[in-house]
C-alpha positions as CSV (number, residue, x, y, z in Angstrom):
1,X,-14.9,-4.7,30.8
2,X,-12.3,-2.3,31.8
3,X,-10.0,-3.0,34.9
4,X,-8.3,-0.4,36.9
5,X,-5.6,-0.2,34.6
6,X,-7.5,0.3,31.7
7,X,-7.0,-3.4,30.4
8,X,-9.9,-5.3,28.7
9,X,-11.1,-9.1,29.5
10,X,-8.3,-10.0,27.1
11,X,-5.6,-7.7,28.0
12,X,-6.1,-5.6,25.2
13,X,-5.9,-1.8,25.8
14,X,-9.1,-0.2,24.8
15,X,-8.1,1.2,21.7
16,X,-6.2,-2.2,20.2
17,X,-7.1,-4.3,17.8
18,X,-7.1,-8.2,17.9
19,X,-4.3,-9.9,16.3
20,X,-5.2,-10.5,12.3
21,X,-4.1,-13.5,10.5
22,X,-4.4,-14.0,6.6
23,X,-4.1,-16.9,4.2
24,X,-4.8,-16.5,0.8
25,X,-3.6,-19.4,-0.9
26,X,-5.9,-21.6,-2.3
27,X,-8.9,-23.2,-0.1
28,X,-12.2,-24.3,-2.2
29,X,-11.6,-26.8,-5.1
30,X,-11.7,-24.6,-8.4
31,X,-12.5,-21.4,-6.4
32,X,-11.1,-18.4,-8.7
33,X,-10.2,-16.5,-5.7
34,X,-10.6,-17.7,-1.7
35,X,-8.9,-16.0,1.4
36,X,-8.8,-16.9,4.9
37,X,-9.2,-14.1,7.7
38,X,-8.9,-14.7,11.3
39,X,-9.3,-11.7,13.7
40,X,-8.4,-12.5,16.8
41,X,-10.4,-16.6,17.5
42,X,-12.9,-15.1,14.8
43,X,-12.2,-17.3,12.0
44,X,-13.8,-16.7,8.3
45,X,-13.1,-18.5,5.1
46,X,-14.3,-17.2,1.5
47,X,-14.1,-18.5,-2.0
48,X,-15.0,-16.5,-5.0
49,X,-16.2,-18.2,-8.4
50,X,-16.8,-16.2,-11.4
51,X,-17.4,-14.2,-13.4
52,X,-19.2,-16.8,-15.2
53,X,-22.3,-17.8,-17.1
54,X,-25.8,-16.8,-14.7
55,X,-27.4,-20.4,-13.7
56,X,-30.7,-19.0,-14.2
57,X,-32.1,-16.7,-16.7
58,X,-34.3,-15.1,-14.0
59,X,-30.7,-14.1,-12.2
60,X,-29.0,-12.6,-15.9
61,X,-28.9,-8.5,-16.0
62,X,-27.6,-7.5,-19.5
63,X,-25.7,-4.7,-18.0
64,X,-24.0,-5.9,-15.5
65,X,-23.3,-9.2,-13.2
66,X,-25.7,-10.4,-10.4
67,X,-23.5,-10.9,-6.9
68,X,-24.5,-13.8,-5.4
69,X,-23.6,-14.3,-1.8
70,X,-24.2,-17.4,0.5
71,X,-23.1,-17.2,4.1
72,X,-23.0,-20.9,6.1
73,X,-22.0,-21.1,9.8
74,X,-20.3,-24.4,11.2
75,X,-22.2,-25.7,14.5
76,X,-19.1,-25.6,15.9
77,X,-18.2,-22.3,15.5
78,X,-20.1,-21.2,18.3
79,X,-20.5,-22.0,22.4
80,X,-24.4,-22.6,21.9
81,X,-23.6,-25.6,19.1
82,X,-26.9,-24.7,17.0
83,X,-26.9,-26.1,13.8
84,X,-28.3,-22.4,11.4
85,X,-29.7,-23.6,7.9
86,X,-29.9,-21.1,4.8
87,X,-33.4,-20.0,5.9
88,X,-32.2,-18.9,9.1
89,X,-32.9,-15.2,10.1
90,X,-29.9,-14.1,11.0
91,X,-28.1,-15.7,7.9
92,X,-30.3,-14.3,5.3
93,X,-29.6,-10.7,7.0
94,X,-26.0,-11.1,7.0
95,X,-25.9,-12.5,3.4
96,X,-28.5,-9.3,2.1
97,X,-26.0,-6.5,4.5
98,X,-22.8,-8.2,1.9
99,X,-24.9,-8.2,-0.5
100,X,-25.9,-4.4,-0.5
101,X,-22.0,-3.7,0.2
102,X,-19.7,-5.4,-2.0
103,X,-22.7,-4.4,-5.1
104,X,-21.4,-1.1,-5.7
105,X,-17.7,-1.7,-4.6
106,X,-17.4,-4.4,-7.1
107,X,-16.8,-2.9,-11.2
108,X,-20.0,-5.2,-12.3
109,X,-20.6,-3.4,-15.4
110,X,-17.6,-5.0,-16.8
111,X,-18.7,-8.8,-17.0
112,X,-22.8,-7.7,-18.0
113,X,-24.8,-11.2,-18.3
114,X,-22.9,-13.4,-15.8
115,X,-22.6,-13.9,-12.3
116,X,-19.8,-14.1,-9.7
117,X,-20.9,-16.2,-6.3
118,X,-19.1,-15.7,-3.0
119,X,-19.7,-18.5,-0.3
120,X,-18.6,-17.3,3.0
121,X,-18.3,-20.1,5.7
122,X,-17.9,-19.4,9.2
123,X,-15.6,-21.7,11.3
124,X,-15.9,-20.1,14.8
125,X,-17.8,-16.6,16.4
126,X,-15.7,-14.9,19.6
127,X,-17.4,-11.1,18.0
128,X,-16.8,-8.8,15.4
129,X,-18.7,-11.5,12.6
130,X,-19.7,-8.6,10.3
131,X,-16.0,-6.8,10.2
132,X,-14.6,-9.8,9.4
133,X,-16.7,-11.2,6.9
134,X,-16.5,-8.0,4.8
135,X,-12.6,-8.1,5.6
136,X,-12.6,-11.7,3.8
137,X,-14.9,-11.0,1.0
138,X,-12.8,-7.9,0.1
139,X,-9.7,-10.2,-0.1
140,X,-11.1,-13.1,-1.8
141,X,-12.4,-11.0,-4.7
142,X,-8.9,-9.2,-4.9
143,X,-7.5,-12.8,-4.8
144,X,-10.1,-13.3,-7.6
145,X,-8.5,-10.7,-9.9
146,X,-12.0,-8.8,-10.0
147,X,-11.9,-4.8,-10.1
148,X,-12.8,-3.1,-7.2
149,X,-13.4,0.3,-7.1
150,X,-11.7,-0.1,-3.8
151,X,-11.2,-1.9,-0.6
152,X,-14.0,-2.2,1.8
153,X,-12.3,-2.6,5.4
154,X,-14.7,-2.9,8.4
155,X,-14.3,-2.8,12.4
156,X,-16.9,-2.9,15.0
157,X,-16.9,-0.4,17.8
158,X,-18.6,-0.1,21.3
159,X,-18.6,2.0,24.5
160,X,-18.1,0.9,28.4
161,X,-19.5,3.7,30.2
162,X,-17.6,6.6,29.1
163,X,-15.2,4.4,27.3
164,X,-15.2,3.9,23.6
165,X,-13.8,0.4,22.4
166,X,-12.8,-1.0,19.1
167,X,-12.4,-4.6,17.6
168,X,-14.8,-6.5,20.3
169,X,-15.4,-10.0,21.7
170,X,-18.2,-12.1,21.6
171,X,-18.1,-11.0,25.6
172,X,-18.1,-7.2,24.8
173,X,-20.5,-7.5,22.2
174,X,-23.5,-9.5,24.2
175,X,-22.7,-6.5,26.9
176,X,-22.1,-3.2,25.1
177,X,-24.0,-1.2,22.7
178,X,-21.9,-1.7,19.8
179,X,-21.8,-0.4,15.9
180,X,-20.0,-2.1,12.8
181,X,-18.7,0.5,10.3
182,X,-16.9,-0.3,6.9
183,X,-15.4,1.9,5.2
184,X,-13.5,2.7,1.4
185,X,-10.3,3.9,2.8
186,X,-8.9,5.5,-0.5
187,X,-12.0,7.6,-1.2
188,X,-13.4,7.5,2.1
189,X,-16.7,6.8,1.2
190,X,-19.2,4.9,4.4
191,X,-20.2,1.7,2.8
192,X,-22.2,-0.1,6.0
193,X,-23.0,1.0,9.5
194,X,-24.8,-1.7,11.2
195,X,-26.2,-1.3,14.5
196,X,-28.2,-4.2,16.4
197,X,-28.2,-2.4,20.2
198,X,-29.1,1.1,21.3
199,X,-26.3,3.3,21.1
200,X,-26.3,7.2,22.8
201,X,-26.1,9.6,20.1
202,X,-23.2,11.9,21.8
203,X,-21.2,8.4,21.4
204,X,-21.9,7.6,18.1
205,X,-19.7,10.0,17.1
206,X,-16.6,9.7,18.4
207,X,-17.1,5.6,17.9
208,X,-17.9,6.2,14.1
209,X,-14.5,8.1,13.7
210,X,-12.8,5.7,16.0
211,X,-13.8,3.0,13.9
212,X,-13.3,4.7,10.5
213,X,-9.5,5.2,11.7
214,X,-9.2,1.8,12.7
215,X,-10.5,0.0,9.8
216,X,-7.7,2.4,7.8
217,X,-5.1,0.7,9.9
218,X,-6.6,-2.8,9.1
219,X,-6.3,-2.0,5.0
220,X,-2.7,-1.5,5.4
221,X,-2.5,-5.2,7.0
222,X,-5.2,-6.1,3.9
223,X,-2.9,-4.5,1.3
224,X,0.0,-5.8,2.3
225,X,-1.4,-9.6,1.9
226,X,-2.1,-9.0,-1.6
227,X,1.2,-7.7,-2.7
228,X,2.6,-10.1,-0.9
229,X,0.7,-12.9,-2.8
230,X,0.8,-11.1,-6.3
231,X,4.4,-11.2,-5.7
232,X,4.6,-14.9,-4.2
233,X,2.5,-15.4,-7.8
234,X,5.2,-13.4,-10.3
235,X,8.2,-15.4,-8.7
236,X,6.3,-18.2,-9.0
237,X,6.0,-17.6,-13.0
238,X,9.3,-17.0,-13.5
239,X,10.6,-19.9,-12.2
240,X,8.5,-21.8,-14.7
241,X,11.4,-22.6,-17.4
242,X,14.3,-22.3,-15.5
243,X,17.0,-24.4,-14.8
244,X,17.7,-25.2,-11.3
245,X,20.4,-24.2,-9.6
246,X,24.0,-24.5,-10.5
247,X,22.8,-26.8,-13.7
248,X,23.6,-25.3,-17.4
249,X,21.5,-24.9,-19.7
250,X,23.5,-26.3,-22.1
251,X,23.8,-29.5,-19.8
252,X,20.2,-30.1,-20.2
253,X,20.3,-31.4,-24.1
């Protein structure tokens, strides 16, 4: 995983992150909010819809909003090509883990008897699926204009030996003991560790910081995406009205 000059299989150093991309312009057809993350060739798109009226009664709290979250991965987004339906296992655990983290990030006591449904869909898998699902989810409802108490950033972590390494491939992942750790940067609070493989306690430590730092750096990257698309949206606004360039008003009438 590590050659002799400390590079990893993708000539990252063992402490760097993948390259992040975001979009959040609009993706699904109606969506309220919808952002598009890509870390590193992990690709994840999200569209938010809601607040609005509960679909069923059984699914209506009079307190607060339900949070509704489907997860769908393309065929394609993996080397094995295996077609995963909504009853697959390892859907329904990633849709209950976003579940149980974006519930007590997101201000639902603010829109009691209605319902806001997130549909994640996952366009292609090279590692770090839970970081950057909760990476795009946090966007999308941010895009969505829904309070947040705050952001939820995630990265996954892993060791090599002695090693500790942070943002991993689909490579690393399959061959280290890894952990994924999100985190609310602004308050600090732990919202998910996730851990599929046997990790050493004496590492956990030093990964769980590791990763807590990193996923700081990565809501600097998330924050700056949203001002810049609040902003793109208040120029946007003001334009509405006004005369283009070099014409007069006056000349208009």
């Amino acid at each position: 995983m590590l050659n002799a000059g400390g590079y990893r299989s993708d000539g990252r150093r063992q402490y760097e992150l993948r390259t992040i991309s975001i979009d959040l312009s609009p993706q699904g057809s109606g969506a309220d909010g919808s952002a598009s993350l890509t870390h590193g060739l992990t690709q994840v798109n999200v569209c938010v819809f809601g607040p609005r009226e509960a679909k069923m009664r059984s699914q209506t709290y009079h307190d607060r909003a339900n949070v509704n979250i489907e997860v769908a991965i393309a065929a394609f987004s993996a080397s094995e090509r295996r077609k995963r339906g909504r009853g697959d296992k390892r859907i329904l655990e990633l849709s209950q883990t976003l579940k149980s983290t974006f519930e007590p990030v997101i201000q639902t006591s603010l829109y009691p008897r209605s319902q806001i449904d997130i549909y994640i869909q996952v366009l292609q898998q090279d590692g770090g699926l839970l970081q950057a699902c909760i990476n795009a989810t946090t966007l999308a409802l941010a895009n969505a204009g829904i309070p947040l108490y705050d952001f939820v950033c995630a990265v996954t972590g892993g060791v090599h030996s002695t090693s500790p390494l942070l943002d991993l491939t689909l490579l690393e992942e399959n061959d280290l003991p890894n952990v994924t750790v999100a985190v609310m940067p602004r308050s600090g609070k732990v919202t998910v560790v996730s851990m599929e493989t046997r990790l050493h306690v004496d590492r956990f430590e030093e990964i769980f910081r590791l990763a807590g730092e990193a996923a700081k750096a990565i809501h600097v990257e998330m924050k700056k995406s949203v001002r810049d698309r609040t902003e793109q949206l208040v120029a946007s606004m003001q334009s509405v009205g006004r005369p283009p360039t070099g014409v007069d008003a006056g000349d208009e009438y």
